[in-house]
N, CA and C atoms as an extended XYZ file, in Angstrom:
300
Properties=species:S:1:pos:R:3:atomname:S:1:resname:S:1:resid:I:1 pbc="F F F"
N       -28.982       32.917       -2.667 N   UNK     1
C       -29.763       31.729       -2.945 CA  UNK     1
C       -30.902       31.670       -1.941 C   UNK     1
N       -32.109       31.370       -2.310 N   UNK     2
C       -33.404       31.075       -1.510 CA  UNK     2
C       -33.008       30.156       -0.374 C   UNK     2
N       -32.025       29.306       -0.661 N   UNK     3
C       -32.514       28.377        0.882 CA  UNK     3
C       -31.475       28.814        1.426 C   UNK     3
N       -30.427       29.737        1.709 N   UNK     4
C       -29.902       29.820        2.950 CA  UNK     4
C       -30.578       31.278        2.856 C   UNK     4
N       -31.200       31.786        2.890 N   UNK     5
C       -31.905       32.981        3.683 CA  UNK     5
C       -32.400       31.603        5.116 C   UNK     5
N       -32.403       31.334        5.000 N   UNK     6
C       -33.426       30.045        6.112 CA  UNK     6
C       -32.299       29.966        7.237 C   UNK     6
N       -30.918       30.011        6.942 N   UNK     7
C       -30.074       29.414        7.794 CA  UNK     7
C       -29.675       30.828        8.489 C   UNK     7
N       -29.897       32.081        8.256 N   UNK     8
C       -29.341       33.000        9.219 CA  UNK     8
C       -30.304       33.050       10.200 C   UNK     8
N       -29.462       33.866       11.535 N   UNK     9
C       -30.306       34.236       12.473 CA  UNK     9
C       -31.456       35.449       12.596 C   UNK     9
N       -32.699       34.861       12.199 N   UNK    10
C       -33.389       35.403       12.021 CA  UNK    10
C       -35.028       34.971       12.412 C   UNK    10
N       -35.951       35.820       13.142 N   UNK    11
C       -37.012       34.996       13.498 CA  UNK    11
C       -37.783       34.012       12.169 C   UNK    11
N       -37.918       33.133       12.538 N   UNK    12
C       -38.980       32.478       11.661 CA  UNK    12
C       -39.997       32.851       10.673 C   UNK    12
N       -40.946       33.757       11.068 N   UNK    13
C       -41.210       34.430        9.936 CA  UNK    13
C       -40.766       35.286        9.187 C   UNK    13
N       -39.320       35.748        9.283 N   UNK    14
C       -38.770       36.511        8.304 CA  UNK    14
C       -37.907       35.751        7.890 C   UNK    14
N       -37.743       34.727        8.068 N   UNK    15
C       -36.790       33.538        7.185 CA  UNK    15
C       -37.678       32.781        6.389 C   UNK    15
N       -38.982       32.656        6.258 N   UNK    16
C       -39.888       32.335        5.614 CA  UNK    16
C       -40.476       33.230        4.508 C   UNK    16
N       -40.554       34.620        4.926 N   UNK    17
C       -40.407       35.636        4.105 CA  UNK    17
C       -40.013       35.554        3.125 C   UNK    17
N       -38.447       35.536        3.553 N   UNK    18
C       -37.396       35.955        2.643 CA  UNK    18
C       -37.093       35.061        1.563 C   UNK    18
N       -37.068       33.581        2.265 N   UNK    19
C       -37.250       32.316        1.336 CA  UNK    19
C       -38.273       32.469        0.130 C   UNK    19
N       -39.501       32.981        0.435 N   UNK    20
C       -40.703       33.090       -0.455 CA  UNK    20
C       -40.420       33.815       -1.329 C   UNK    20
N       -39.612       35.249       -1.048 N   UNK    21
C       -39.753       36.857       -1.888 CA  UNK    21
C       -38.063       36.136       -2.871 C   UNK    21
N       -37.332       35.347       -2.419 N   UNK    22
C       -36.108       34.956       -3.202 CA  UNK    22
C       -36.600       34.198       -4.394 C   UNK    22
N       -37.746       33.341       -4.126 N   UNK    23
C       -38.126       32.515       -4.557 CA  UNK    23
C       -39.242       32.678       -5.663 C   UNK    23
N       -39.682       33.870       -5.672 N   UNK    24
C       -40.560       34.299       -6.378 CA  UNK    24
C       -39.813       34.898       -7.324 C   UNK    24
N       -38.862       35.880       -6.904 N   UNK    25
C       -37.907       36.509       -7.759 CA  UNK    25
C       -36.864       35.892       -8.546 C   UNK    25
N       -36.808       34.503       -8.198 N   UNK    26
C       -36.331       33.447       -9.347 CA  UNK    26
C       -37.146       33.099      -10.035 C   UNK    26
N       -38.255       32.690      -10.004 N   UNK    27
C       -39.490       32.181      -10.678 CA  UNK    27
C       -39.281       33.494      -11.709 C   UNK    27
N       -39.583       34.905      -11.456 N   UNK    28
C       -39.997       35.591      -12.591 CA  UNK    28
C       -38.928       35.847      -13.261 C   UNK    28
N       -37.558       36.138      -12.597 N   UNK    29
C       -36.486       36.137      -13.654 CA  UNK    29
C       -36.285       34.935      -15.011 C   UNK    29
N       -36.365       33.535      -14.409 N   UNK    30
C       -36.487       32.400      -14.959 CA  UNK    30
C       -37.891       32.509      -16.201 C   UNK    30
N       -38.790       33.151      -15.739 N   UNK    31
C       -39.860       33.141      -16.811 CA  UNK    31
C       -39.637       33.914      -17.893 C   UNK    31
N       -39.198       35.641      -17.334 N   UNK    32
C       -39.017       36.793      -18.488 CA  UNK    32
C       -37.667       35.589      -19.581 C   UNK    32
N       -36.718       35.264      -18.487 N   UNK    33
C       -35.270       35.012      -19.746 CA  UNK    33
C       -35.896       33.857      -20.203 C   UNK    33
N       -36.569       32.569      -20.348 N   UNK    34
C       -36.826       31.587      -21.351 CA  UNK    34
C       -37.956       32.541      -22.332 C   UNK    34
N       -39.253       33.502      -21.918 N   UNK    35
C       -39.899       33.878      -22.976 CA  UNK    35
C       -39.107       34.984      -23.630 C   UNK    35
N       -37.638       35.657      -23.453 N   UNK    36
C       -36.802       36.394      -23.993 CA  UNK    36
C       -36.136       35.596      -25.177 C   UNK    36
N       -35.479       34.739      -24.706 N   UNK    37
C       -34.846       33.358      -25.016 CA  UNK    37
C       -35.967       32.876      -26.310 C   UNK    37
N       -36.929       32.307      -26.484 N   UNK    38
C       -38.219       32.372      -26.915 CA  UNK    38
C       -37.933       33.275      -28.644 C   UNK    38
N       -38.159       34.157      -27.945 N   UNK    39
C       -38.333       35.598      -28.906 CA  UNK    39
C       -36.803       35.796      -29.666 C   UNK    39
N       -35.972       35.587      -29.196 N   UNK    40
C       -34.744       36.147      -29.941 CA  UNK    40
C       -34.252       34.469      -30.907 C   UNK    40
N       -34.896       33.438      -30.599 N   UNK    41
C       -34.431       31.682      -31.317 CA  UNK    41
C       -36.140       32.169      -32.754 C   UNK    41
N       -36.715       32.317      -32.237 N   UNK    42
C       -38.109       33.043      -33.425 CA  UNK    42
C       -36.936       33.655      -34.652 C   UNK    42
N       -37.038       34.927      -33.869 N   UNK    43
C       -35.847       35.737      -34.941 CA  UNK    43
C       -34.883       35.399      -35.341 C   UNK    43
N       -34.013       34.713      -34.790 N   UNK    44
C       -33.114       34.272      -35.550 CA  UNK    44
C       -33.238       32.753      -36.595 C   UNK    44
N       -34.506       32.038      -36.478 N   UNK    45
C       -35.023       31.418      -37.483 CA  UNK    45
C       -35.755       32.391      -38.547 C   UNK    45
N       -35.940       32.850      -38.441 N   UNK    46
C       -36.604       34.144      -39.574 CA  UNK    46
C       -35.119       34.608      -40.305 C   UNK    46
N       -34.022       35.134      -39.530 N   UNK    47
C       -33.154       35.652      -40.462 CA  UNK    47
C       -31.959       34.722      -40.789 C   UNK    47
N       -32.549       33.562      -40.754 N   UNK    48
C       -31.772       32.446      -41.470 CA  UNK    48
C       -32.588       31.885      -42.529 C   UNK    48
N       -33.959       31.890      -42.540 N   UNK    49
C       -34.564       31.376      -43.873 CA  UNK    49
C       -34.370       32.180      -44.831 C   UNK    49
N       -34.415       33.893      -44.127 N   UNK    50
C       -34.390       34.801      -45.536 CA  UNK    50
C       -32.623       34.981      -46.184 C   UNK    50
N       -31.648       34.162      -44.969 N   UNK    51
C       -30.404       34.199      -45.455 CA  UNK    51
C       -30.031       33.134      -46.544 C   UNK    51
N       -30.440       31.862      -46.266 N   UNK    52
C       -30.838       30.915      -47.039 CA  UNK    52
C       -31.181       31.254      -48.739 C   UNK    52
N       -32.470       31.722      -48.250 N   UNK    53
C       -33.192       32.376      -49.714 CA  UNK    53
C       -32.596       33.449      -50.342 C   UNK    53
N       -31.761       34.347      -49.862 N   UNK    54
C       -31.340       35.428      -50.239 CA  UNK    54
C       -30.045       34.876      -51.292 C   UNK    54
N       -29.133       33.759      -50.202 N   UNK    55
C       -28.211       32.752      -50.959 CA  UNK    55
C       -28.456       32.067      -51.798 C   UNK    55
N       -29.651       31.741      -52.356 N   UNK    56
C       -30.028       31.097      -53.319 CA  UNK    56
C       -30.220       31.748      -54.217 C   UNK    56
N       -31.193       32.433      -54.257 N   UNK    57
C       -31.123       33.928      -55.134 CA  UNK    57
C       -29.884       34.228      -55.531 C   UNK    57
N       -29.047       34.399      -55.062 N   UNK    58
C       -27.709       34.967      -55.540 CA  UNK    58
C       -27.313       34.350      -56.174 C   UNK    58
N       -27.150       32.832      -55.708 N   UNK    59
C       -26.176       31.812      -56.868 CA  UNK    59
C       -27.233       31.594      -57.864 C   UNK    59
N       -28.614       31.628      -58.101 N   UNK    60
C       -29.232       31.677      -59.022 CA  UNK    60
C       -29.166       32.353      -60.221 C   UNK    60
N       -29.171       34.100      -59.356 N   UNK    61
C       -29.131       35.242      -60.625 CA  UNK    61
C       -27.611       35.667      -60.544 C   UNK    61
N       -26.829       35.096      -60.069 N   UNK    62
C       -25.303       35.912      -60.148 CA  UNK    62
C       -25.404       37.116      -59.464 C   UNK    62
N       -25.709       37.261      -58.372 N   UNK    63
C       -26.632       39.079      -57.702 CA  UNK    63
C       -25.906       39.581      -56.909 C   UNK    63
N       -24.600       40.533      -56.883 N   UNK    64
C       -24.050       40.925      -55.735 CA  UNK    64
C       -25.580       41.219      -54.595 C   UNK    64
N       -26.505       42.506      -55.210 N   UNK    65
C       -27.043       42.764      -53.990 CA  UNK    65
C       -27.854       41.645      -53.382 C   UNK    65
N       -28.066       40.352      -53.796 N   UNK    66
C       -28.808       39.289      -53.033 CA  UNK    66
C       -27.644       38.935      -52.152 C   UNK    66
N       -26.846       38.356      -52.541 N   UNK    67
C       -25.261       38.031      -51.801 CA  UNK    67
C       -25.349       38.988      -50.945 C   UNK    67
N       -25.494       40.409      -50.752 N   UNK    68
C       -25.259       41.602      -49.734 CA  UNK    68
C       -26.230       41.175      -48.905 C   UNK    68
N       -27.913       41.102      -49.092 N   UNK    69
C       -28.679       40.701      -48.607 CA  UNK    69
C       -28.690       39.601      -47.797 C   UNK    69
N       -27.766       38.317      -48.142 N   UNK    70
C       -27.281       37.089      -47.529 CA  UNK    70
C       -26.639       37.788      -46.509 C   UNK    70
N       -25.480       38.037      -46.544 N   UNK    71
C       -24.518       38.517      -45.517 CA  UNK    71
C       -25.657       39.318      -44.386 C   UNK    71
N       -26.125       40.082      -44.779 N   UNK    72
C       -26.833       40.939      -43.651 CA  UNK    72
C       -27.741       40.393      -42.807 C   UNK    72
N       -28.233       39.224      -43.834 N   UNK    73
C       -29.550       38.495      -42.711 CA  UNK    73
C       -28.850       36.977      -41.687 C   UNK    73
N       -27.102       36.975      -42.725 N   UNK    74
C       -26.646       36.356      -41.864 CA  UNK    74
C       -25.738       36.998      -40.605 C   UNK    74
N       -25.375       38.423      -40.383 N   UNK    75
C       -25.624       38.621      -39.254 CA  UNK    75
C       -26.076       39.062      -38.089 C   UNK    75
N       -27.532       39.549      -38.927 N   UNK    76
C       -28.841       39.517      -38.051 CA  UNK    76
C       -29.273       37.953      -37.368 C   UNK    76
N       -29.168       37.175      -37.656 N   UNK    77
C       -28.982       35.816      -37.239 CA  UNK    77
C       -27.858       35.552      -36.509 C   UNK    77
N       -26.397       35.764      -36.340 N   UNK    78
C       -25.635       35.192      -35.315 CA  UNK    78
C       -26.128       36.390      -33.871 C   UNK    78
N       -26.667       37.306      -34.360 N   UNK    79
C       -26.704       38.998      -33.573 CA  UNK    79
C       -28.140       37.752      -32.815 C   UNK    79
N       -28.945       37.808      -33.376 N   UNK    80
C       -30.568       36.586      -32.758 CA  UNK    80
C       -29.815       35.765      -31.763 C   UNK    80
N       -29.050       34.470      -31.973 N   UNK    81
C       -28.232       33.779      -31.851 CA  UNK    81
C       -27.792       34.049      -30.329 C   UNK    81
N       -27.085       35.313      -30.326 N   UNK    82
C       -26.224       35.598      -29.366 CA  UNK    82
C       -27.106       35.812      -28.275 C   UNK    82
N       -28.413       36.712      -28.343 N   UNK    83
C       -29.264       37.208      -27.692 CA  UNK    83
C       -29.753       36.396      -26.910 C   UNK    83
N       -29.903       34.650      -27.980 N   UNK    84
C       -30.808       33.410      -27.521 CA  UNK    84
C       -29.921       32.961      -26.388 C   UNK    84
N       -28.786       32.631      -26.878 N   UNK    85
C       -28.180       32.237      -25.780 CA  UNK    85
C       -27.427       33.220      -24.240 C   UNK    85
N       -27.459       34.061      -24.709 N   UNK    86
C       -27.668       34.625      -23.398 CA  UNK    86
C       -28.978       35.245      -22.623 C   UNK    86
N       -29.902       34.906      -23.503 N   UNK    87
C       -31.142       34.659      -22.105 CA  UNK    87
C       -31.141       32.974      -21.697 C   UNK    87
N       -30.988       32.385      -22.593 N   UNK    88
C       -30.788       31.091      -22.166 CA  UNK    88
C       -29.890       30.737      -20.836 C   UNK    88
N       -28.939       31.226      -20.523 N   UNK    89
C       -27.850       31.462      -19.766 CA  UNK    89
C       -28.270       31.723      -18.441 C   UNK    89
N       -29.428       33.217      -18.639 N   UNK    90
C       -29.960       33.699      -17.477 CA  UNK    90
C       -31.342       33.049      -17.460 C   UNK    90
N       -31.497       31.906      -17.927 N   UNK    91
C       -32.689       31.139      -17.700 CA  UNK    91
C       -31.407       29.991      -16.880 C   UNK    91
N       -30.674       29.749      -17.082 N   UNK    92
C       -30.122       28.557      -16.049 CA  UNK    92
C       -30.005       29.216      -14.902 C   UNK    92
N       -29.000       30.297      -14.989 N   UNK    93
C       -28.665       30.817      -13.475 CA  UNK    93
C       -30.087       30.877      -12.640 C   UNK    93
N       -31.705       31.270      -13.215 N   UNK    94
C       -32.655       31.693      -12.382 CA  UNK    94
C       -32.815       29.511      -11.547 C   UNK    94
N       -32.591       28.767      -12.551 N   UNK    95
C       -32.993       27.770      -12.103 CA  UNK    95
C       -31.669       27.280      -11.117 C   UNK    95
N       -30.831       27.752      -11.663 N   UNK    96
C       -30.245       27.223      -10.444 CA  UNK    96
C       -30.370       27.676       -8.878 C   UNK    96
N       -30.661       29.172       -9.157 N   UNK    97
C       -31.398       29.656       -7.690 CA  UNK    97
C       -32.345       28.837       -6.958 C   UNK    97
N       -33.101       28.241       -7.683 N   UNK    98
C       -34.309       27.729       -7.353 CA  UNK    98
C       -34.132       26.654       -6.637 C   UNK    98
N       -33.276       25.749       -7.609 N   UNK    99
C       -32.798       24.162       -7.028 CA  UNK    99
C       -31.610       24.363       -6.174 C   UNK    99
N       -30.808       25.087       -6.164 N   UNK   100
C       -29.536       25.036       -5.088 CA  UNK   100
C       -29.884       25.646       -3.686 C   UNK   100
């Protein structure tokens, strides 16, 4: 954690250092995982509209392969899903570096 680099014995400017370089390196972890996070909640709204539509289609035309098509874009969507929330995850841990 950034703020006890501060509490070892260490001269002053390298406890200031270190505070800064911890602190930066939360900042960018925290940035990449929410615009990761970002990108994988995108996609997995994309392969839920076409799961949606694909399901409709099916009960429309009676369509195994639309129904196949459903299934697949529904689990390209929990697969999105999973991705979201675990950058999400490593978007808390970076903030909690920050604030603890």
């Amino acid at each position: 954690n950034a703020k006890d680099s501060v509490t070892q014995d260490k001269p002053i400017t390298e406890q200031v250092s270190d505070y800064i370089n911890e602190t930066v390196e939360a900042v960018g972890d925290w940035m990449s995982a929410t615009s990761k996070e970002a990108q994988h909640k995108t996609k997995e709204e994309a392969h839920k509209a076409d799961r949606k539509a694909n399901w409709k289609a099916a009960k429309e035309d009676n369509s195994l392969s639309n129904a196949g098509s459903a299934v697949s874009e529904g689990t390209k969507e929990l697969k999105e899903g999973a991705k979201k929330e675990y950058y999400d995850q490593k978007a808390d841990n970076a903030s909690d570096r920050l604030t603890n």
